[in-house]
Residue frames as a rotation matrix with the C-alpha (Angstrom) as fourth column:
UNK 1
-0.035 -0.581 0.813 30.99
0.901 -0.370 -0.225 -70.26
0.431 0.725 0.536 -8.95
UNK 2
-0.023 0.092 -0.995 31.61
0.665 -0.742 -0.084 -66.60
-0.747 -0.664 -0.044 -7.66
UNK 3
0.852 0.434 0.294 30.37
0.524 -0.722 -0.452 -63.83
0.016 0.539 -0.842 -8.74
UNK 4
-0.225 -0.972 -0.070 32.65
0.849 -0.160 -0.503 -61.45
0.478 -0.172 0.861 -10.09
UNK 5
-0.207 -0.150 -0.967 33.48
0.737 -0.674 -0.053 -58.01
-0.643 -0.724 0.250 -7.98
UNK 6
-0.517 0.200 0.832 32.38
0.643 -0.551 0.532 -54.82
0.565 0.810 0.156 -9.18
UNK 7
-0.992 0.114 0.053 30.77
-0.124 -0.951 -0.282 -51.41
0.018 -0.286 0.958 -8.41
UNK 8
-0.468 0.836 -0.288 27.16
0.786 0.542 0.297 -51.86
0.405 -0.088 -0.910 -6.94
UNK 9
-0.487 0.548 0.680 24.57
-0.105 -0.810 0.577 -49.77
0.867 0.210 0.452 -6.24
UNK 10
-0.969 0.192 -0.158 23.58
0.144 -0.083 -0.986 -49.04
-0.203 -0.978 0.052 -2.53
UNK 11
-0.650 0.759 0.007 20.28
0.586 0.496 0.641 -50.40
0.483 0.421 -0.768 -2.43
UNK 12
-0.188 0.192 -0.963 19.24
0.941 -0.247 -0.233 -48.54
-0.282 -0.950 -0.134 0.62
UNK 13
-0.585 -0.016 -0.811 19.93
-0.051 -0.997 0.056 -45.18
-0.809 0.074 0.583 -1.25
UNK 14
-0.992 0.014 0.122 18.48
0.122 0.018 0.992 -46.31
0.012 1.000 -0.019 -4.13
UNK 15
-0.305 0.869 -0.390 15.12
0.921 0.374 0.112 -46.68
0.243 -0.325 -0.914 -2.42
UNK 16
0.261 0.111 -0.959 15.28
0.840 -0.515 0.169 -43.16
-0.475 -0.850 -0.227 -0.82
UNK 17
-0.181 -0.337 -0.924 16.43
-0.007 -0.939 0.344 -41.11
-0.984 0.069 0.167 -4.18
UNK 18
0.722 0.449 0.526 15.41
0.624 -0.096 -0.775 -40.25
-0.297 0.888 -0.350 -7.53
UNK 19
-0.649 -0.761 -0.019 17.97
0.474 -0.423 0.772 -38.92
-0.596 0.492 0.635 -10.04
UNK 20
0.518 0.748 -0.415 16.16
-0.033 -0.468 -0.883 -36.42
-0.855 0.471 -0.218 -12.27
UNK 21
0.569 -0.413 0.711 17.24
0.805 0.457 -0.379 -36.40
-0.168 0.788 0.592 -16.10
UNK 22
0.849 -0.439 0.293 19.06
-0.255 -0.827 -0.501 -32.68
0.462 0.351 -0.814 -15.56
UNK 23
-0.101 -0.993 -0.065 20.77
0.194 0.045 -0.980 -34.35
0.976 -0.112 0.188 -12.63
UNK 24
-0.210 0.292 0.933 19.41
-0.683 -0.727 0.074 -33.36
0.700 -0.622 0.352 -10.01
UNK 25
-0.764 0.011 -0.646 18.75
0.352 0.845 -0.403 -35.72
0.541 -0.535 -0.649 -6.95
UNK 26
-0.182 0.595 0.782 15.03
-0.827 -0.523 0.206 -35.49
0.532 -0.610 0.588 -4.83
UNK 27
-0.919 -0.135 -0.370 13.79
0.181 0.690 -0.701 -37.02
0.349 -0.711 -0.610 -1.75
UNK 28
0.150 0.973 0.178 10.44
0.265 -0.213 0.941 -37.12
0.953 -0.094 -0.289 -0.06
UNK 29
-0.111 -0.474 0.874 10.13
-0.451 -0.759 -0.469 -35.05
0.885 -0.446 -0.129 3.00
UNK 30
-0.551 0.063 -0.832 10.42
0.327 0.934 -0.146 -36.35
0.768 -0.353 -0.535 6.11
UNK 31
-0.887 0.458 -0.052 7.66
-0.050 -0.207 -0.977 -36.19
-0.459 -0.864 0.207 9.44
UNK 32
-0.175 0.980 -0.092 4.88
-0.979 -0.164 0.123 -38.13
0.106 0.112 0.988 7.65
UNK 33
-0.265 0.893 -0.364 4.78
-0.637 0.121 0.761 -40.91
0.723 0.434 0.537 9.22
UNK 34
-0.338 0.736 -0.586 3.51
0.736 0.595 0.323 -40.75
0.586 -0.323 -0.743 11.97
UNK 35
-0.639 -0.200 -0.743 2.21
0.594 -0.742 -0.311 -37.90
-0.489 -0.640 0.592 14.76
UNK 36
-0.817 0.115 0.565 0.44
0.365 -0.655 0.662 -36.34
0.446 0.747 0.493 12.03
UNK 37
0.427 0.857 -0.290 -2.80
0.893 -0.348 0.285 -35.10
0.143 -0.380 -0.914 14.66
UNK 38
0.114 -0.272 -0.956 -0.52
0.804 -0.540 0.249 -32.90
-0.584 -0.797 0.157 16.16
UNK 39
-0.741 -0.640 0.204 0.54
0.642 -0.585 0.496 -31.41
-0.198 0.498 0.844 12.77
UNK 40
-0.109 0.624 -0.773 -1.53
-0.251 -0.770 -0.587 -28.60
-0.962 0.130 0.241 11.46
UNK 41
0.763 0.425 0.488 -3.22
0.349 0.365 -0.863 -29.18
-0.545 0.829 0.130 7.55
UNK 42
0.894 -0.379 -0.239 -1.01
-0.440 -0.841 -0.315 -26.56
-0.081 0.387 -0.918 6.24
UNK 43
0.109 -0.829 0.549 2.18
-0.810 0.246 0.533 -28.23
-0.577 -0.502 -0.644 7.83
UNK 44
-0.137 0.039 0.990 0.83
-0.033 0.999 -0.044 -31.64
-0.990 -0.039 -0.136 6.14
UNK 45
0.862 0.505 0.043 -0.03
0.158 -0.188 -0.969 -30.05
-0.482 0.842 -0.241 2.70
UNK 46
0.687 -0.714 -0.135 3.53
-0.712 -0.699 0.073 -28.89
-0.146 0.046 -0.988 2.84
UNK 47
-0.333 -0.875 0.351 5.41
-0.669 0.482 0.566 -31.94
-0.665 -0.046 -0.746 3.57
UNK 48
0.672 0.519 0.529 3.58
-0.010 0.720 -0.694 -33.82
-0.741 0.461 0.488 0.72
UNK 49
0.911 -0.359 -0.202 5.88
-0.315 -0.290 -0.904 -34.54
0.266 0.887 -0.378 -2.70
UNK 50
0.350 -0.920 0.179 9.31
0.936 0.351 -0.028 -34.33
-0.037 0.177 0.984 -3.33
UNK 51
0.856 -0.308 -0.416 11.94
-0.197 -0.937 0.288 -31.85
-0.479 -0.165 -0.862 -2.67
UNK 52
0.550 -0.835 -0.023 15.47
-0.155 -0.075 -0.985 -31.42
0.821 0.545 -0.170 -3.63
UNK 53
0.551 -0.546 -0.631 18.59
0.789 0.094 0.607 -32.69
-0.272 -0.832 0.483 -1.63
UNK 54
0.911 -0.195 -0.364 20.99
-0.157 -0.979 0.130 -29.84
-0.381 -0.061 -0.922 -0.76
UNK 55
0.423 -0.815 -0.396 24.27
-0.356 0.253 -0.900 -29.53
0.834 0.521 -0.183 -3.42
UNK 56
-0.262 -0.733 0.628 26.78
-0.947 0.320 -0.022 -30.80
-0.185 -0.600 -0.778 -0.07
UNK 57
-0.060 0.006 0.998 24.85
-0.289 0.957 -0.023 -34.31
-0.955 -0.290 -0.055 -0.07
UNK 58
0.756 0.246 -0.606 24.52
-0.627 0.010 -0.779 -34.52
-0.186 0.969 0.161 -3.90
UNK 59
-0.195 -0.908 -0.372 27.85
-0.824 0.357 -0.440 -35.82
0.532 0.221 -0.818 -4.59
UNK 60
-0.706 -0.612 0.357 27.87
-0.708 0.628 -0.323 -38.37
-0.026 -0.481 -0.876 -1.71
UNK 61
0.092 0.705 0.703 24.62
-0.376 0.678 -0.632 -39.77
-0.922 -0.206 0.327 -2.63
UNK 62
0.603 -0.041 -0.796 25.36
-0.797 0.017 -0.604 -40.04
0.038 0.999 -0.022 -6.60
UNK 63
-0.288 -0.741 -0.606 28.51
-0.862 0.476 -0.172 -41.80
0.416 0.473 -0.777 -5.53
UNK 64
-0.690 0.185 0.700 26.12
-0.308 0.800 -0.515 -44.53
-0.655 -0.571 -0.495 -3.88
UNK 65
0.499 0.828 0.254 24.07
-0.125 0.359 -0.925 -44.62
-0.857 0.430 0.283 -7.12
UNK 66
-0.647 -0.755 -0.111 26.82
-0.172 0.003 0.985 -45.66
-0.743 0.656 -0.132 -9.54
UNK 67
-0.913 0.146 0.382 24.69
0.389 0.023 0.921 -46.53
0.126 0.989 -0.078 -12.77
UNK 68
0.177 0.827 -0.534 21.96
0.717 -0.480 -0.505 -43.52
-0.674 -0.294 -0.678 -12.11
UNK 69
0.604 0.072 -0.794 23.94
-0.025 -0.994 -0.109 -41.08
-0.797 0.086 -0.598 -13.78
C-alpha cells in the first residue's frame, strides 16, 4: 500500500534545531569537536550551550520544520 504524500519534516534539521516556545530557533555552536588543545579555556567556556540562529536563516530553517511551529 503507499503511503500517502504530504509535508515532512527535514530530519537532518530537525536534529540540529530547537524551536523555542516564543519562536525563536537555537543551535549549538560550532568548533567543539575536535582540535580543542589548541583552543584556549576561555574560547571553550564560550562555545559551550546554545545560541541563537541569525533572523536571515530563521525563515528557511522553520520552513524545514513544518509541525515545530
Amino acid at each position: 500500500m503507499r503511503r500517502p504524500k504530504g509535508i515532512k519534516t527535514k530530519k537532518s534539521v530537525a536534529k540540529r534545531f530547537k524551536i523555542t516556545a516564543s519562536g525563536k530557533v537555537m543551535r549549538s555552536s560550532a568548533g567543539r569537536r575536535h582540535l580543542c588543545q589548541t583552543k584556549n579555556p576561555k574560547r571553550r567556556r564560550n562555545l559551550r550551550g546554545t545560541t541563537t540562529v541569525h533572523p536571515t536563516d530563521e525563515y528557511r530553517i522553520k520552513q524545514n520544520l513544518m509541525f515545530s511551529h
